[in-house]
PLY file of the C-alpha trace (Angstrom):
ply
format ascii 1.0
element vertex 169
property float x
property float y
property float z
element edge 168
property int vertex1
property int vertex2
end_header
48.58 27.77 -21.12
48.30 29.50 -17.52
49.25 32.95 -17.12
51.29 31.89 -14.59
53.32 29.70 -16.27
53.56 32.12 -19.53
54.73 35.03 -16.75
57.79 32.27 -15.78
60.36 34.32 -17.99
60.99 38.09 -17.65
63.15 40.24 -19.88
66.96 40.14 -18.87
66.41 37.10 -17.46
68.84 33.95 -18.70
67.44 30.68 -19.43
68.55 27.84 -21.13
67.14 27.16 -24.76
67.88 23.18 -25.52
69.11 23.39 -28.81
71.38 26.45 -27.75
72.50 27.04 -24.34
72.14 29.81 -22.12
70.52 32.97 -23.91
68.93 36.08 -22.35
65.56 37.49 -22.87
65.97 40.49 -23.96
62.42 41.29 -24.65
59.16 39.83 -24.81
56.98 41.38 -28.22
53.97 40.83 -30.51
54.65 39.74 -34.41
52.48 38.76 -36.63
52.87 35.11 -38.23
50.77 34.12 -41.11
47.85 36.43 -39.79
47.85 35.55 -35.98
49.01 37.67 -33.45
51.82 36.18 -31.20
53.98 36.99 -28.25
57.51 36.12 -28.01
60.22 35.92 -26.38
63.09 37.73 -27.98
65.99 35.55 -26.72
70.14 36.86 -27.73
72.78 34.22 -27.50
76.10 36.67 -27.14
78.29 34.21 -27.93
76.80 32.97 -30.85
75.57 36.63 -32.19
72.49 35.30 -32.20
68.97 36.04 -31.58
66.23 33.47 -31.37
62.09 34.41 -31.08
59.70 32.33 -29.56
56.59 31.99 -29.00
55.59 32.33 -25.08
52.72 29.60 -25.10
55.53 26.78 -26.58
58.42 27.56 -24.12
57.53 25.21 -21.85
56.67 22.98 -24.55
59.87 23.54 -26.29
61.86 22.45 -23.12
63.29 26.09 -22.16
63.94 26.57 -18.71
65.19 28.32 -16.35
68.76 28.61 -15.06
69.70 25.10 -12.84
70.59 25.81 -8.84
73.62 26.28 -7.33
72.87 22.64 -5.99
72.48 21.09 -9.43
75.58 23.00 -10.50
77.66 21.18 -7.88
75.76 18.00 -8.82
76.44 17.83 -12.22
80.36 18.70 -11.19
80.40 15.90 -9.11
79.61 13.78 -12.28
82.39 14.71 -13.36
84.35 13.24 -11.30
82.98 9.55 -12.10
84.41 6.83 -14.41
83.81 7.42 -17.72
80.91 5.44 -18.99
81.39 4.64 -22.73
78.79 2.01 -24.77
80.42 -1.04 -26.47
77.91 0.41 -29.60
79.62 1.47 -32.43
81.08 5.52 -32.68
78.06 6.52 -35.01
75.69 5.14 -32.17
77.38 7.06 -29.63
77.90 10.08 -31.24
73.98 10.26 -31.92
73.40 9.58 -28.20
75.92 12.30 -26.95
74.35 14.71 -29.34
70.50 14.08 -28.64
71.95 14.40 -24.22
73.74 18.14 -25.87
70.37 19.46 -27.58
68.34 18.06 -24.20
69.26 20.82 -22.61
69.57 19.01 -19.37
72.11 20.08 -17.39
73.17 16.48 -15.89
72.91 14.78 -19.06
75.48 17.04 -20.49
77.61 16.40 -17.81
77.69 13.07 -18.55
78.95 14.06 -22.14
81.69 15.95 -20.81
82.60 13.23 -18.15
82.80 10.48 -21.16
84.50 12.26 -23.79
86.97 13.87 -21.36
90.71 12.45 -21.76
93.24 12.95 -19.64
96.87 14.50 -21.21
98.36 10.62 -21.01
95.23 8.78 -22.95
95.02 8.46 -26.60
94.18 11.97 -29.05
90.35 12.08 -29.91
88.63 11.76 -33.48
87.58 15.20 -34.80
83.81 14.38 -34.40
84.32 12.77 -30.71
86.51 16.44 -29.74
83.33 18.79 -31.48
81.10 16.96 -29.29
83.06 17.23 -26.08
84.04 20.79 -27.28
80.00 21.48 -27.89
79.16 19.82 -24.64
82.22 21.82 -22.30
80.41 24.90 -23.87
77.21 23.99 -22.45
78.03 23.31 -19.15
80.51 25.93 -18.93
77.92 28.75 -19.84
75.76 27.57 -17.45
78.42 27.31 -14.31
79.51 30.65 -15.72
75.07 32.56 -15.31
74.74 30.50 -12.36
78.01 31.42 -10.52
78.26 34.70 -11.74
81.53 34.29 -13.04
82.50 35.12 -16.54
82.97 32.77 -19.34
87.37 32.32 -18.03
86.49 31.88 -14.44
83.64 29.07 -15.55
86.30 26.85 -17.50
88.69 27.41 -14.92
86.64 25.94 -12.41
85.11 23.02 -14.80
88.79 22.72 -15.33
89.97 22.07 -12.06
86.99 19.46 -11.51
88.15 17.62 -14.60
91.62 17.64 -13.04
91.20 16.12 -10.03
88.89 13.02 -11.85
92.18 12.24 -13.54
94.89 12.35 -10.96
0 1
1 2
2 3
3 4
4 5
5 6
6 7
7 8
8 9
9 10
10 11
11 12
12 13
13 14
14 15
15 16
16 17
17 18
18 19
19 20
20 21
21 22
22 23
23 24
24 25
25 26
26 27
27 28
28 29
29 30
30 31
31 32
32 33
33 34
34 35
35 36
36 37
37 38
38 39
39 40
40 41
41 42
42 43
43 44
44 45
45 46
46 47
47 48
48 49
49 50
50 51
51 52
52 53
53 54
54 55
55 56
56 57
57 58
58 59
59 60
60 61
61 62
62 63
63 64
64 65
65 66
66 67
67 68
68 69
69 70
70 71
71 72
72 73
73 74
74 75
75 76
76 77
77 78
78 79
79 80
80 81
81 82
82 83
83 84
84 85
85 86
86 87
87 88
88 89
89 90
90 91
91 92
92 93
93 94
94 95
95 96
96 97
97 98
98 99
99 100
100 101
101 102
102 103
103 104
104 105
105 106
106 107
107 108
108 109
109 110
110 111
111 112
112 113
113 114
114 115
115 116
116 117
117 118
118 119
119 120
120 121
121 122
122 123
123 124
124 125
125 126
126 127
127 128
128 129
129 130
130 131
131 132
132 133
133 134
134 135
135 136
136 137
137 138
138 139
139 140
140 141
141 142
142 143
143 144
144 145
145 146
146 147
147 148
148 149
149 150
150 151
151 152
152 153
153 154
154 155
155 156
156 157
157 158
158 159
159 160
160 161
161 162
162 163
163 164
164 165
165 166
166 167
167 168
C-alpha cells in the first residue's frame, strides 16, 4: 500500500466504517498481533460506546472512507424523495438485500433503504424486522448528514425528517 493512500486518515478525523457508521479516529498506534508489528487506526463510535482498531494497510481494503460531500449529502436526500421501490421477492429476500445496502457503507445505497422502508402516518404499521432495518438505516444516514453538516445528531433527523415529509404529502 502507498504511503499516500495509508496517510488518507488523520486522528480526529470522522470516516465512515461499513459495518458501523460514522466513527472518529482518535488515534493511529502500533500493537502487536501474533508477533507482527501493526499500525492502526484507533476508531470510537460515541454512540455505540465503542471503539474499533484497524489495521492502516486494510482500510481501504475494508471499504472505510471518508466522510461523503455536501453534494452527495443533498443527493442521497433527493432519493428520498422518490417512489418507493420494493421487490415482488419474498420479506426474507428483501430484508437480506436492505441489510447487505446498510453494512455497504454507501451512502446512496442506504438512502435507498430509508426511501423503501419509509411509511407515511396513513400506510399500514411495519413488521418488527422491516422497522430495525429502517431504524438501522435512518441511523446511518442521519449520522452522516449530522458530520457532514455540522449539525448535531437532533438537527440531522430534523432535517432527514422534513425531506421524508415532503415525499409523502
Amino acid at each position: 500500500m502507498s504511503k499516500a493512500k495509508k496517510n488518507e486518515f488523520r486522528p480526529d478525523d470522522f470516516v465512515v466504517y461499513p459495518a458501523h457508521g460514522v466513527g472518529r479516529i482518535v488515534s493511529i498506534e502500533e500493537q502487536e498481533v501474533a508477533g507482527l508489528r501493526l499500525e492502526m487506526f484507533v476508531i470510537s463510535f460515541d454512540k455505540d460506546k465503542m471503539t474499533l482498531r484497524v489495521p492502516t494497510a486494510r482500510a481501504a481494503e475494508i471499504g472505510m472512507r471518508s466522510l461523503s460531500t455536501p453534494d452527495l449529502i443533498d443527493r442521497a436526500l433527493e432519493t428520498l424523495k422518490g417512489k418507493a421501490r420494493v421487490k415482488r421477492a419474498m420479506w426474507s429476500r428483501r430484508a437480506q438485500e436492505y441489510e447487505q445496502k446498510i453494512n455497504s457503507g454507501d451512502l446512496m445505497s442506504i438512502a435507498e433503504v430509508v426511501r423503501d422502508l419509509h411509511r407515511a402516518d396513513d400506510q399500514r404499521e411495519q413488521s418488527y424486522s422491516e422497522r430495525q432495518l429502517y431504524e438501522a438505516a435512518l441511523d446511518r444516514l442521519t449520522r452522516e448528514v449530522a458530520a457532514v453538516g455540522g449539525l448535531d445528531e437532533g438537527g440531522a433527523q430534523k432535517r432527514v425528517g422534513e425531506v421524508l415529509l415532503t415525499r409523502a404529502a
